[in-house]
Structures are given as structure tokens and as C-alpha cells.
N, C-alpha and C positions, 0 to 999 in steps of 0.2 A: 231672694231679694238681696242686692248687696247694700251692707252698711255704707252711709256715708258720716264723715266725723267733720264737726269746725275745725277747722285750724288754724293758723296764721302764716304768715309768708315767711318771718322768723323761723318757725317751728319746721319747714320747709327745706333751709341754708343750710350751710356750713359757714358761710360769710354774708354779708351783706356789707356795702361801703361806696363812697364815691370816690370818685379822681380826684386832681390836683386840685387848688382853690389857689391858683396863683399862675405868672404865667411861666411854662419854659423857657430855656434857653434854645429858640428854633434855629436851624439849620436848612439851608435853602435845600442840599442835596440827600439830608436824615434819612437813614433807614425807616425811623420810626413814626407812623401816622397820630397826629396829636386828634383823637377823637373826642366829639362831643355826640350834644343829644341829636345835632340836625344828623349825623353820619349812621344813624340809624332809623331803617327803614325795612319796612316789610320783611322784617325777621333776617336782616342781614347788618352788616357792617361797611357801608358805603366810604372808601376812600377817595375824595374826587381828586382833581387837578388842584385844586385849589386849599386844599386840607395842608396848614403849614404840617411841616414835619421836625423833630429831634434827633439829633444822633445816639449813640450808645449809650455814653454818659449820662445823659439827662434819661433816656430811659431807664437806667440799672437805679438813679437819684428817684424815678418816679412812678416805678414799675407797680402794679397792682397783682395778688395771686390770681390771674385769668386762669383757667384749666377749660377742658373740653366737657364742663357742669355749669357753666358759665352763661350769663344773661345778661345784658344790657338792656335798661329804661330809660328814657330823658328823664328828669326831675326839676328841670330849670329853662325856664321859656316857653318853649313846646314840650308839653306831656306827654307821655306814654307812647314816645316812640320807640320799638322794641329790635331787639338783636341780639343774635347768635353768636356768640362768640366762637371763630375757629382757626384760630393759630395765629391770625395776622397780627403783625409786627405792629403794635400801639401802645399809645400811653393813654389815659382817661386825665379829661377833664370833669371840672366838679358838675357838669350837666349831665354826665351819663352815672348812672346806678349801675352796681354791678351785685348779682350775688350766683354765689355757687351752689347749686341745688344739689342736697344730701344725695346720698347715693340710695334710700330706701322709699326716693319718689321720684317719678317718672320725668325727667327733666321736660319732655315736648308737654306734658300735661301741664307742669307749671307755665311753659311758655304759651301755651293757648289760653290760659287764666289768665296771663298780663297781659293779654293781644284781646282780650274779651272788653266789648263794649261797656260793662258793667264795671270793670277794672280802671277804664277812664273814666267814666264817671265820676265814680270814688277819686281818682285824680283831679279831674276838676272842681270838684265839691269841696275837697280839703287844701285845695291850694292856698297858699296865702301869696299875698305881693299885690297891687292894680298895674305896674306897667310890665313887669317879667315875673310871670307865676312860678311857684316855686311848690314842691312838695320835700317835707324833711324826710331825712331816711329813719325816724321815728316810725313816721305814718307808714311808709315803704316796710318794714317791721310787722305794724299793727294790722296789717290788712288782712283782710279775715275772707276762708271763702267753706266752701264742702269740698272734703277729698274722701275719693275713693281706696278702696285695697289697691295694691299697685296692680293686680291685674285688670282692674277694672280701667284705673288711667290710663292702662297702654293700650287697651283695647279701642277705648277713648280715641288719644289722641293717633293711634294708627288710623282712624275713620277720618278725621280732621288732614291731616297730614294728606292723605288721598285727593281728598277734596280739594286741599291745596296745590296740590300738584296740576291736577284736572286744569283748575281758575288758570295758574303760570303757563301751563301750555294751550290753551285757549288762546290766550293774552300772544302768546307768541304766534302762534296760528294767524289773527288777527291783524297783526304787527307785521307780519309777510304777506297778508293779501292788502295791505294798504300802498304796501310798498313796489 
């Protein structure tokens, strides 16, 4: 039987933190994509057309430590929308959460714990705000769940990750016989 231990999402980081709380100086033609919580979706980092963007400056002014342990949450408006972070050229706004998962836990385990229904919940429950809900990166901290040994999380979220894959290409599958 494998143990499982409480822990927190703190206990979890290397960092925890949000973006800017103000606005940049944007640039029509910017390298750099000014993201929030709506740019994240289904465990990705959605850059539209419409996403203003910054140049160099204002990103090196506003740059956050992103690495490839990197997670994004909304925490401002729409909750718990979730994303991977992987290389792309951004700056965070104060809607998206960022934290860097330690290296002695399974980063896809943690992200399938913030992508779990029960993880909104606790989002919606602890929001404060009536007209744009908000959750502090306090709460974002304090959130408590069961972890496993790391081999258990990886076994874990390899099962999960499968499954996901299966749903995407379903969905695509789908998506060409409509078309």
C-alpha cells in the first residue's frame, strides 16, 4: 500500500507569484505575448490575434522566472484556468498565477491536481469579489491536497496523460469527420 501524505501547494513550489498589476507599455508589432487568465486553456498557453503584445523592454521591466516546472492558473475573473508553460515568449498579467513545481514532485501530477474539479471548487468557494472573483495567492499557497511517493504521481499522471491524449485525438478525429 502506498502512503499518501497532506501537503500544500506551497510545500509543492520553488515559487509561487503573479504577473504585473499594472499595465504595459504594448507594442503593436512586440515579440512578446501580454498573457492573462482568459490565454489559458486546456493545459495550454493560447496566444490569439487579439492578445496585445510588448517588446523587449518591457518584457526584461516585467519578466517573471517561467522555467519548463512552470504552471499557470487564472486567479482573477475566470478561475482555474490552467497552462503549461513552454518557452513562449510572455509576460504575465496579475490574472494568471504562476508557480514552479520542486523538482522532487511530479510536475504533470501537480497539474492534474489544479485541472481537478475539486481544485475549482476550492476556487470558487474561496473567491472573494461579486462582480470579478478573485482568489489571493495566499489561498493559492494554502491549498491542501494528498500526495503520493513520486513514483506513485508518475504512474498517476502517466494513466491521466493517456487518457488525455485518447479525448485530443478523438476530438480531432471528430473535428475531420464534420468537416
Amino acid at each position: 500500500m502506498v502512503e499518501w501524505r497532506t501537503t500544500t501547494l506551497e510545500e509543492c513550489t520553488d515559487i509561487l507569484g503573479d504577473g504585473l498589476h499594472g499595465t504595459p507599455k504594448y507594442t503593436e508589432n512586440g515579440e512578446y505575448a501580454f498573457v492573462n487568465g482568459n490565454n489559458l486553456v486546456d493545459g495550454e498557453i493560447l496566444i490569439k490575434k487579439e492578445t496585445k503584445r510588448v517588446d523587449y523592454s518591457q518584457y526584461e521591466k516585467y519578466k517573471k522566472p517561467l522555467t519548463n516546472r512552470t504552471i499557470l492558473v487564472s486567479i482573477n475573473g475566470t478561475l482555474g484556468n490552467v497552462g503549461v508553460y513552454g518557452s513562449e515568449k510572455i509576460i504575465l498579467g496579475k490574472s494568471a498565477c504562476y508557480f514552479n513545481v520542486k523538482e522532487s514532485v511530479d510536475k504533470d501530477f501537480i497539474y492534474y491536481i489544479v485541472s481537478s474539479p475539486t481544485f475549482k471548487q476550492y476556487l470558487e468557494s474561496n473567491a472573494t469579489g461579486t462582480t470579478i472573483k478573485n482568489i489571493s495567492l495566499k489561498q493559492m499557497r494554502e491549498y491542501t491536497f494528498e500526495l503520493p511517493e513520486i513514483g506513485e504521481q508518475k504512474r498517476i499522471s502517466s494513466v491521466l496523460r493517456k487518457i488525455d491524449e485518447k479525448i485530443k485525438n478523438n476530438r480531432a478525429i471528430n473535428k475531420n469527420l464534420v468537416a
